[in-house]
N, C-alpha and C positions, 0 to 999 in steps of 0.2 A: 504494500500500500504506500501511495507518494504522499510525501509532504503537501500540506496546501500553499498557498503563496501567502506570502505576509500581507496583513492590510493596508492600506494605506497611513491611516493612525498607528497602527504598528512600527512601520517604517519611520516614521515623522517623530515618531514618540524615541527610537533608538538611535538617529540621527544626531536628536539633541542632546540625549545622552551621554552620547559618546563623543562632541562637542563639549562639553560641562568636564565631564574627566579628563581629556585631555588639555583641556586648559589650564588644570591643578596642577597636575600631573608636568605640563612645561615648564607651571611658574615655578617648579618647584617647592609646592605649598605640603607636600606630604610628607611629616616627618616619618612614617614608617620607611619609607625612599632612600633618607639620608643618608650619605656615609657608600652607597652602592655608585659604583664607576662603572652606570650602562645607560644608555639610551635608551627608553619605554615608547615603544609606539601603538598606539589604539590601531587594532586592525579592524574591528568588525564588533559589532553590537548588534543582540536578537533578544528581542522584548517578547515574552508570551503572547498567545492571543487575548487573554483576560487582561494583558499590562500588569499584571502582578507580580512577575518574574523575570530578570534582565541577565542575560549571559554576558559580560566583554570580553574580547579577544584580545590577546596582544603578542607583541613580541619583542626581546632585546636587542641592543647590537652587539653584547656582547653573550652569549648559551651558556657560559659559564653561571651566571648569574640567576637564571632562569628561575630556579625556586626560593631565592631571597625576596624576588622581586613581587612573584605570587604571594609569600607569606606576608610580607609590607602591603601589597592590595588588598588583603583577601581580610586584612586588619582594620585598613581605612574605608571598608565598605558602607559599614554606617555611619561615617563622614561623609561619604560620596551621595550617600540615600539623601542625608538632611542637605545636601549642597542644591540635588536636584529638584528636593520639594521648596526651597528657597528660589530657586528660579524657574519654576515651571508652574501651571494652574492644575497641574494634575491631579486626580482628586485621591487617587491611591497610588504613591511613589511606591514602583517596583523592588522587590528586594535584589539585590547585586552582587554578581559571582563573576569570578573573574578566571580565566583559563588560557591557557598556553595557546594559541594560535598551531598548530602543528602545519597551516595548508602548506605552505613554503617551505619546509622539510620533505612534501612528498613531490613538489615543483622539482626540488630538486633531484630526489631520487628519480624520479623517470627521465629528468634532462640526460642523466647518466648513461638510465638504461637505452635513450635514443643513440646514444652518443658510442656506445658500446660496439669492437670492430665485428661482432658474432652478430647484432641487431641490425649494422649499418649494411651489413651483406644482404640480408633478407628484405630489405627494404628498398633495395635497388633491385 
Protein backbone atom coordinates (compact mmCIF):
# COMPACT_ATOMS: atom_id res chain seq x y z
CA UNK A 1 0.00 0.00 0.00
CA UNK A 2 1.55 3.64 -1.11
CA UNK A 3 1.95 6.57 0.94
CA UNK A 4 -0.62 9.38 0.35
CA UNK A 5 0.63 12.73 -0.79
CA UNK A 6 1.15 15.27 1.89
CA UNK A 7 -1.55 18.09 2.10
CA UNK A 8 -1.03 21.16 1.27
CA UNK A 9 -1.37 22.48 5.18
CA UNK A 10 0.82 19.72 5.68
CA UNK A 11 3.59 20.97 3.59
CA UNK A 12 3.17 24.68 4.60
CA UNK A 13 2.90 23.62 8.12
CA UNK A 14 6.76 21.63 7.64
CA UNK A 15 8.08 24.23 5.42
CA UNK A 16 7.82 26.69 8.22
CA UNK A 17 9.02 24.47 10.58
CA UNK A 18 11.93 23.70 9.32
CA UNK A 19 12.49 27.51 8.53
CA UNK A 20 12.12 28.24 12.40
CA UNK A 21 14.91 25.49 13.33
CA UNK A 22 17.02 26.32 11.01
CA UNK A 23 17.38 29.69 11.85
CA UNK A 24 18.31 28.65 15.62
CA UNK A 25 20.11 26.30 14.66
CA UNK A 26 22.59 29.09 12.29
CA UNK A 27 22.21 31.60 14.87
CA UNK A 28 23.72 29.52 16.91
CA UNK A 29 21.12 29.90 19.77
CA UNK A 30 21.37 26.17 20.94
CA UNK A 31 23.24 25.60 23.64
CA UNK A 32 22.94 21.70 23.45
CA UNK A 33 25.18 22.49 19.99
CA UNK A 34 27.98 24.17 21.76
CA UNK A 35 31.27 23.09 21.91
CA UNK A 36 30.46 20.52 18.54
CA UNK A 37 32.85 21.41 15.26
CA UNK A 38 30.15 20.56 12.41
CA UNK A 39 27.93 22.20 10.36
CA UNK A 40 23.88 21.07 10.95
CA UNK A 41 21.96 21.25 7.99
CA UNK A 42 17.91 20.94 7.97
CA UNK A 43 17.21 18.53 5.06
CA UNK A 44 13.72 17.74 5.05
CA UNK A 45 10.69 18.02 7.59
CA UNK A 46 7.21 15.79 7.48
CA UNK A 47 4.56 16.83 9.64
CA UNK A 48 1.71 14.12 10.34
CA UNK A 49 -1.56 14.29 8.60
CA UNK A 50 -3.28 15.26 12.14
CA UNK A 51 -0.12 18.11 12.58
CA UNK A 52 0.45 16.47 15.72
CA UNK A 53 3.73 14.99 14.90
CA UNK A 54 6.90 16.42 13.17
CA UNK A 55 9.87 14.38 11.98
CA UNK A 56 13.34 16.69 10.99
CA UNK A 57 15.99 15.46 8.82
CA UNK A 58 19.38 16.53 8.97
CA UNK A 59 22.74 16.10 8.26
CA UNK A 60 26.41 17.14 9.33
CA UNK A 61 29.45 18.15 7.54
CA UNK A 62 31.28 16.47 9.59
CA UNK A 63 29.65 11.97 10.20
CA UNK A 64 31.84 11.92 12.95
CA UNK A 65 29.61 13.87 14.96
CA UNK A 66 26.45 12.56 14.00
CA UNK A 67 25.11 11.22 17.26
CA UNK A 68 26.40 14.22 19.54
CA UNK A 69 24.45 16.26 17.35
CA UNK A 70 21.09 14.16 17.47
CA UNK A 71 21.47 13.86 21.21
CA UNK A 72 21.89 18.04 21.43
CA UNK A 73 18.59 18.07 19.02
CA UNK A 74 16.67 15.58 20.29
CA UNK A 75 17.25 17.78 23.95
CA UNK A 76 16.30 21.02 22.56
CA UNK A 77 13.17 19.72 21.03
CA UNK A 78 10.97 21.30 23.54
CA UNK A 79 12.76 24.56 22.96
CA UNK A 80 12.10 24.07 19.30
CA UNK A 81 8.15 23.07 20.06
CA UNK A 82 7.76 26.47 22.26
CA UNK A 83 9.97 28.49 19.53
CA UNK A 84 7.31 27.28 16.82
CA UNK A 85 4.11 27.94 18.97
CA UNK A 86 5.63 31.41 19.44
CA UNK A 87 5.65 32.05 15.88
CA UNK A 88 3.13 30.28 14.22
CA UNK A 89 -1.10 30.54 14.92
CA UNK A 90 -1.06 26.88 15.12
CA UNK A 91 -3.53 25.61 17.24
CA UNK A 92 -1.79 22.25 18.31
CA UNK A 93 2.25 22.74 17.92
CA UNK A 94 3.41 19.34 16.60
CA UNK A 95 5.76 17.25 18.96
CA UNK A 96 9.41 17.15 17.32
CA UNK A 97 11.85 14.37 16.57
CA UNK A 98 14.69 14.72 14.99
CA UNK A 99 16.74 11.83 12.75
CA UNK A 100 19.66 11.25 10.68
CA UNK A 101 18.87 12.01 7.09
CA UNK A 102 20.45 8.68 5.60
CA UNK A 103 19.04 9.66 1.63
CA UNK A 104 22.78 10.97 0.73
CA UNK A 105 24.54 7.98 2.07
CA UNK A 106 22.43 5.80 -0.30
CA UNK A 107 23.11 8.61 -3.34
CA UNK A 108 26.07 7.70 -2.77
CA UNK A 109 26.28 4.12 -2.43
CA UNK A 110 24.69 3.54 -5.99
CA UNK A 111 26.83 6.51 -7.50
CA UNK A 112 29.56 3.69 -6.67
CA UNK A 113 27.73 0.91 -7.61
CA UNK A 114 27.14 2.99 -11.38
CA UNK A 115 30.59 3.71 -11.23
CA UNK A 116 31.74 0.02 -10.68
CA UNK A 117 34.04 -1.49 -13.84
CA UNK A 118 31.65 -5.02 -13.47
CA UNK A 119 28.28 -2.55 -13.72
CA UNK A 120 29.88 -0.13 -16.22
CA UNK A 121 30.38 -3.29 -18.63
CA UNK A 122 26.69 -4.23 -18.43
CA UNK A 123 25.57 -1.00 -19.20
CA UNK A 124 27.06 -0.55 -22.32
Amino acid sequence: MSEKEPSQRQLRVAQEIKKIIAQFIDRGEVRNLDGIATLVTITKVTVSPDLKYCTVYFITSNGDYLQEVLGGLQLAANYFRKQVANKTALRYVPEINFRVDKSFEEVDRIEKLLHDPHVAQDLK
